[in-house]
C-alpha positions in Angstrom: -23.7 17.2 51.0 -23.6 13.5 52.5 -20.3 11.8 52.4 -19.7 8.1 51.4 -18.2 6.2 53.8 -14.6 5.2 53.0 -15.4 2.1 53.7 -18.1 1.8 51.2 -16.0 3.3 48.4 -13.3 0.2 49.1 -16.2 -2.4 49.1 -16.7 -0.1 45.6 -13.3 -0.4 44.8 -12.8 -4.2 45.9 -16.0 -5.1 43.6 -14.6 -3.6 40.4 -11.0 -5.2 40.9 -12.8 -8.6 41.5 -14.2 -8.0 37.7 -11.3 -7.2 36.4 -9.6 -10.3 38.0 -12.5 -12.1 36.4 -12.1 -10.8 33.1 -8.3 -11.7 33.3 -7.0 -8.2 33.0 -4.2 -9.1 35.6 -2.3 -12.3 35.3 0.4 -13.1 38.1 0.9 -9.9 39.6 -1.2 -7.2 40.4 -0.3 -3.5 40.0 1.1 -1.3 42.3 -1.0 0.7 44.4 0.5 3.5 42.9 -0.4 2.3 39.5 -4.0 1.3 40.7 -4.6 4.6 42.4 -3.8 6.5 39.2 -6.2 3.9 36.9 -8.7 4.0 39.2 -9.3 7.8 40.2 -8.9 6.6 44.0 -6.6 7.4 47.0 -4.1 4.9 47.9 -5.7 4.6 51.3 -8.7 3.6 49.5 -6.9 1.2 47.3 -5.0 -0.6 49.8 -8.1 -1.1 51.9 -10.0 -2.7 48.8 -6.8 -5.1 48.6 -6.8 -6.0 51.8 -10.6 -7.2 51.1 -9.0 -9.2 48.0 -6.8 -10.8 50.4 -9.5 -11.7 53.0 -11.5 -13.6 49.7 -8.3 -15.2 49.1 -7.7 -13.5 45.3 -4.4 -11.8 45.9 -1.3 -12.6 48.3 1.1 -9.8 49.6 4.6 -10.8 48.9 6.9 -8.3 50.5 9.2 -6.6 48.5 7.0 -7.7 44.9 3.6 -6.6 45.6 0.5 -8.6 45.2 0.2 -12.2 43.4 -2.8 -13.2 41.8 -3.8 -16.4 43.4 -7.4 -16.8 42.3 -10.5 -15.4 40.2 -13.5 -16.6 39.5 -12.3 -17.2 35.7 -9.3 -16.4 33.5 -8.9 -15.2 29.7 -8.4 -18.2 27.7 -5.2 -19.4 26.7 -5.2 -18.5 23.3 -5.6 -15.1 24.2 -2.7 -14.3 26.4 -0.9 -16.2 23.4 -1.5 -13.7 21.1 0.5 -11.0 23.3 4.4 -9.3 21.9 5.8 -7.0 25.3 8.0 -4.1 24.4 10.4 -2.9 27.2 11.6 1.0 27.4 13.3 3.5 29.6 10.7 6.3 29.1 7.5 7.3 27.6 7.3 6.8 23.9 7.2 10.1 23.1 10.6 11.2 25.4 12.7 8.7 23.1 14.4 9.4 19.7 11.8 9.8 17.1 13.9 7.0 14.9 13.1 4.3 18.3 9.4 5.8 18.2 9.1 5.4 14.1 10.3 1.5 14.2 8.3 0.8 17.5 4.8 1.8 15.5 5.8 0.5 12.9 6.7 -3.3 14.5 3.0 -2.9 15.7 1.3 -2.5 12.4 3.5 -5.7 11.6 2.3 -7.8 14.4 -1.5 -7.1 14.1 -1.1 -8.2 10.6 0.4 -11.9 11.5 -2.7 -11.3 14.2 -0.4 -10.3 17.5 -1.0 -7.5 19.7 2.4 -5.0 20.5 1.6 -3.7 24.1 4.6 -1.1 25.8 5.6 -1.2 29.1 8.2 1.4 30.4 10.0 2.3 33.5 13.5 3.3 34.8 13.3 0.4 37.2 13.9 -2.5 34.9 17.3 -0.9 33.7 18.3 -0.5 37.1 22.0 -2.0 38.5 19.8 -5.3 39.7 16.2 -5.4 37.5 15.5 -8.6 38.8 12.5 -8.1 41.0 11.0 -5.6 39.1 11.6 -8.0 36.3 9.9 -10.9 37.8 7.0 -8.7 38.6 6.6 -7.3 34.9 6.8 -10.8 33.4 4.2 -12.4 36.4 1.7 -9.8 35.4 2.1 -9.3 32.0 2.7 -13.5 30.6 3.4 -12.3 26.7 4.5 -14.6 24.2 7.8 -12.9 24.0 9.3 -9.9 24.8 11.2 -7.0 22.5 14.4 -4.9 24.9 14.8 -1.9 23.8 17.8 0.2 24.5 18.3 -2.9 27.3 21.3 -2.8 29.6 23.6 -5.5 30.3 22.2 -6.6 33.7 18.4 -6.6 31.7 19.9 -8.9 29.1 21.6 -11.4 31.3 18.5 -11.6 33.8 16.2 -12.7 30.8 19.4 -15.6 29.3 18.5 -16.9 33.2 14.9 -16.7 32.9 14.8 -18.6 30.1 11.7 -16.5 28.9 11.3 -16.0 24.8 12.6 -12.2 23.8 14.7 -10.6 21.3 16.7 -7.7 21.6 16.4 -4.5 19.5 20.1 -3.4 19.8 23.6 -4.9 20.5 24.1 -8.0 23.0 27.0 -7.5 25.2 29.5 -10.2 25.5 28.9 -13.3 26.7 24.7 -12.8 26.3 23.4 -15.7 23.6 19.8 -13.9 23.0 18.9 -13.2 19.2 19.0 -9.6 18.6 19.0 -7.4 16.0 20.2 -3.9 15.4 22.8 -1.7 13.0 26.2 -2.4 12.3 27.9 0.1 14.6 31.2 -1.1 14.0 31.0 -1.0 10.4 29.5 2.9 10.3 31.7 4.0 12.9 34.5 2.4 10.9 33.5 3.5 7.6 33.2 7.2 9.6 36.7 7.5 10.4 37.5 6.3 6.7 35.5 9.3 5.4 37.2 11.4 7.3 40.7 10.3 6.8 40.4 10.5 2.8 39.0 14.4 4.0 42.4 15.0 4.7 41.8 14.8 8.4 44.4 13.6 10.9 42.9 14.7 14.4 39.9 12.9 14.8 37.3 12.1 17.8 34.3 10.3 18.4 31.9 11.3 20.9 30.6 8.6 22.5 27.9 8.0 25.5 28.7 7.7 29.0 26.3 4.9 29.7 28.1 2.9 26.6 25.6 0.6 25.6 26.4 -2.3 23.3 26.2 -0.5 20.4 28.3 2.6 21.7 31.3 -0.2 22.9 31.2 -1.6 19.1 31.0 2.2 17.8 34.3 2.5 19.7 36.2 -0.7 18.4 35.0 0.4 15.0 36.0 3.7 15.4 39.2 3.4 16.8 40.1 0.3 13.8 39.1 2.9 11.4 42.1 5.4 12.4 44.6 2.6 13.9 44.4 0.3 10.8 44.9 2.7 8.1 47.5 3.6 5.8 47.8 7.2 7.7 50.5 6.3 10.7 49.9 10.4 11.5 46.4 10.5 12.5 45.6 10.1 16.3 42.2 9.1 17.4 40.5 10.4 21.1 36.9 9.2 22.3 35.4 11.9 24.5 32.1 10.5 27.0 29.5 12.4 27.7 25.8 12.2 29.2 22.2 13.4 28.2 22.4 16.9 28.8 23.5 19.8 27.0 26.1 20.6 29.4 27.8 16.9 29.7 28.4 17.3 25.9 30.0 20.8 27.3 31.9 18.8 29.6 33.4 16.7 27.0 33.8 19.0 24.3 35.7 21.7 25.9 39.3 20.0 26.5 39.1 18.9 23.1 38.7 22.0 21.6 41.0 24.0 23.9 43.7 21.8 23.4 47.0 23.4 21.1 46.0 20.7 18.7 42.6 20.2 18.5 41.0 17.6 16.5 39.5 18.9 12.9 36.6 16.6 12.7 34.2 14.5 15.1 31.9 11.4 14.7 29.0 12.2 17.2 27.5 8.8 18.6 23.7 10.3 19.3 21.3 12.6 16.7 20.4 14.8 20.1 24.1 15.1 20.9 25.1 16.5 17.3 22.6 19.0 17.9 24.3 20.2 21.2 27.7 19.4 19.9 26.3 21.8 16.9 25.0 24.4 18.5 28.1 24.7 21.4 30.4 25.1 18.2 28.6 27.6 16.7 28.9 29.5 20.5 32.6 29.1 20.1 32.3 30.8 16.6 33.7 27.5 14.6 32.2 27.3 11.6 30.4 23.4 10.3 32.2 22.5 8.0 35.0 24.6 8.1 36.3 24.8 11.0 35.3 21.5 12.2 33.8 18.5 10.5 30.6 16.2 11.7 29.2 12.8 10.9 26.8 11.5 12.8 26.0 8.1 13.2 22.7 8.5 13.7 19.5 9.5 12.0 16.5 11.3 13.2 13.8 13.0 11.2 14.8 16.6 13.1 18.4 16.2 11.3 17.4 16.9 8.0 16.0 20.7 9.0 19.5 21.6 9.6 22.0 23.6 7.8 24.6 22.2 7.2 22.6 19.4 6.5 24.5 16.6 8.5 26.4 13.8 6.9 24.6 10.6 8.5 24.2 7.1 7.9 20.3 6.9 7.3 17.8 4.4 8.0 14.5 3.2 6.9 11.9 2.5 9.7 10.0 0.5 7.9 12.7 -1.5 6.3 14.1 -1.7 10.5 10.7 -3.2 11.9 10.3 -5.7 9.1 13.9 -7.2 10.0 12.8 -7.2 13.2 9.5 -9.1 12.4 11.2 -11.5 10.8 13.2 -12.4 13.5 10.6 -12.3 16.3 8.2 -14.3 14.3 10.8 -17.1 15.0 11.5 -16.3 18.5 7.7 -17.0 18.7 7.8 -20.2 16.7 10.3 -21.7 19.1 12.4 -22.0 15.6 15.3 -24.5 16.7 19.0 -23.1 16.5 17.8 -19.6 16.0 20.5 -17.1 14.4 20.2 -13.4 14.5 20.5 -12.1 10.8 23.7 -10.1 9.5 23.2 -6.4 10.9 22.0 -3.5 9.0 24.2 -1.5 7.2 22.8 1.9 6.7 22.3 4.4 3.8 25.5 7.0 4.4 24.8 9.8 3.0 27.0 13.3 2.9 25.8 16.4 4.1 27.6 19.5 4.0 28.8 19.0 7.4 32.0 17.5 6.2 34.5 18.7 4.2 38.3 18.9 3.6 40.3 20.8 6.9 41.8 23.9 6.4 45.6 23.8 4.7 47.7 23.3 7.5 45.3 22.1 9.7 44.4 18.3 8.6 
């Protein structure tokens, strides 16, 4: 067997990254080694010696701490093209988020290609980090869409793209203070409307489970949650927002002095469709019964809900019906449409389940 030089596979390597630079696959930014090493089948050691070539022929420049800028090829994709671009931001892989997210996200894409724009994904912890910005800069130097869709963004995210100044909307809540167009569901008004449900039940102990992380759209769960039971008619009922994580046992966590309480509460509004089903299944553990022991509402939907028994009362929502709001919208962030206002929210479908029903005598 005769071995190839690893010197010759670089030249290899360096060759085939010199067409792609070409062709215009990379714009700004290059990708990481790590990133090229996995695309390309080669070692890093092999990868970074075919960019170090690159930078000897003048095509890339090492910038420490952001990787390598594109600084010349021999020609670039035409303008037109790159024009024709929509960038979706996300935490995870597609397929780790809530099938709802995943449903409107394909759906958004059939959209574009019909006003003849192509939806392209990028995801990574990195840019929802405490301070995205370099990995930010990076994304948007590589990648030069004509605008850009946050998904399940973070308050540092949303702020770093008001000071970049570059085109996006955001799928979800803005925090305060943030003037990008966004769209999302009213939170406020379901979680509101939740609470009302649930006080005409009879129910006077009532909780809302609510994410750690609190997004936008968890904080204005809250304030609608928490107007629901302090603005009715009922000067009795009390109202106590438990926090948890991602995991089973965080929704443990929070549960537990809840229910071990003298007074426990008699119904819940759960914030998350994967959190109902923990908060479901620890209940069931405890031997409380759904619905009568405990009521549930959750304020989400998810396909996987509706193979439950009880089937869960939920506000539901139409994908399709989601991603053609959202069209709307970014078909004016890519207009440049002057004074641009983000629609009124969407109020979902509430529909009741048998997860909900009127507490025990005594009990309310």
């Amino acid at each position: 067997m005769t071995l190839i030089p690893h010197r010759t596979v670089a030249s290899q390597l360096a060759v085939q990254l010199r067409g792609e630079l070409a062709k215009g696959t990379w714009h700004g930014w290059l990708p990481s080694e790590r990133v090229l090493s996995r695309t390309l089948q080669a070692s890093r050691n092999t990868v970074r010696a075919a960019l170090g070539q690159l930078k000897a022929d003048g095509l890339i420049e090492p910038v420490r701490g952001l990787g390598n800028r594109v600084i010349g090829a021999t020609h670039s994709t035409p303008a037109h093209d790159q024009a024709k671009t929509v960038g979706v931001l996300i935490p995870e892989p597609i397929g780790r988020l809530r099938p709802l997210i995943a449903l409107w996200i394909d759906e958004l894409k059939d959209l574009l290609v019909e006003e003849g724009y192509r939806l392209r994904i990028h995801e990574g912890r990195h840019y929802y980090q405490t301070n995205p910005a370099r990995a930010l800069e990076r994304l948007i130097g590589q990648h030069p869409h004509s605008a850009w869709v946050l998904t399940l963004s973070s308050e540092a995210m949303q702020q770093w793209f008001v000071r970049r100044g570059a085109p996006c909307l955001v799928a979800g809540s803005t925090y305060p203070e943030v003037t990008l167009p966004h769209y999302d569901l009213d939170y406020r008004a379901i979680c509101r409307h939740g609470a009302g449900v649930l006080l005409r039940l009879g129910h006077r102990r009532l909780a809302l489970l609510n994410r750690e992380s609190r997004r936008a759209g968890d904080v204005d769960s809250e304030r609608g949650f928490l107007e629901g039971v302090h603005r009715s008619t009922h000067s009795d009922a009390t109202a106590d927002i438990a926090y948890h994580r991602d995991d089973v046992e965080s929704v443990a966590r929070a549960l537990r002095p809840l229910l071990d309480r003298k007074n426990p509460p008699t119904a819940l509004v759960v914030s998350n469709s994967y959190a109902y089903l923990s908060t479901a299944s620890l209940l069931a553990q405890r031997g409380l019964r759904v619905p009568q022991d405990i009521s549930l509402i959750s304020r989400d939907d998810d396909p996987f809900l509706g193979s439950l028994v009880p089937a869960p009362t939920r506000y539901r929502v139409d994908p399709h019906t989601f991603a053609k709001k959202m069209l709307s919208l970014l078909l004016q962030v890519l207009k440049r449409t002057p004074a641009l206002r983000s629609p009124a929210l969407l109020l979902p479908k509430f529909t009741a389940g048998g997860s909900t029903c009127a507490p025990a005598r005594g009990e309310g």
